[in-house]
N, C-alpha and C positions, 0 to 999 in steps of 0.2 A: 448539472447544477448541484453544487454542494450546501448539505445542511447542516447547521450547528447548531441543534435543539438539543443534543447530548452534555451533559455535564459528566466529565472525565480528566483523566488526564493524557496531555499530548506524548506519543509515544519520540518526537524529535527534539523536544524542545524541555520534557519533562517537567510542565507546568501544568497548574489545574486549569481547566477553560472550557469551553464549548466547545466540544470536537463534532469531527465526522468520519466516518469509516469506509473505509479502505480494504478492500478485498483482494488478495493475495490468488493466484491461482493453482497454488498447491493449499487453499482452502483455509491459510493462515489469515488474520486481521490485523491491525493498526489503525490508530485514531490519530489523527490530526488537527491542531487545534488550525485560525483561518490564518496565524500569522507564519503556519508552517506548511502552509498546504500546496502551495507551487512544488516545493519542494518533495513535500511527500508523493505527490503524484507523479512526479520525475520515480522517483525513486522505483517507487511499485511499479510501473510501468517497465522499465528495462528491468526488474525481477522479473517480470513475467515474460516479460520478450526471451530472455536469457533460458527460464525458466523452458520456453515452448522450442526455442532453439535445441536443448538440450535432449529434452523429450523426441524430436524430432531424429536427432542422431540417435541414438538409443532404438530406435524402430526402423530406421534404415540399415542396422548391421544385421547380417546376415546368421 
């Protein structure tokens, strides 16, 4: 469940709004205001997939 009690601005859409935050797995953030937030969640999400993919090969080389 996402919350937009934050007053900010959206990091997609570049408008001031209620956002909510987004955590990055290399420990970066992003805020999302609710008319961007499908979106944002796509987005961070195969960061981090990408992100753990990557990490994964990097520790499988010998």
């Amino acid at each position: 469940m996402y919350v937009f009690t934050k007053e900010g601005i959206c990091d997609w859409c570049h408008t001031p709004s209620y956002v909510t935050k987004h955590e990055y797995i290399d420990g970066k953030c992003h805020h999302s205001c609710e008319k961007c937030l499908s979106f944002a969640v796509m987005d961070v999400r195969q960061f981090n997939l990408a992100e753990i993919e990557l990490r994964n090969k990097m520790t499988a080389q010998p």
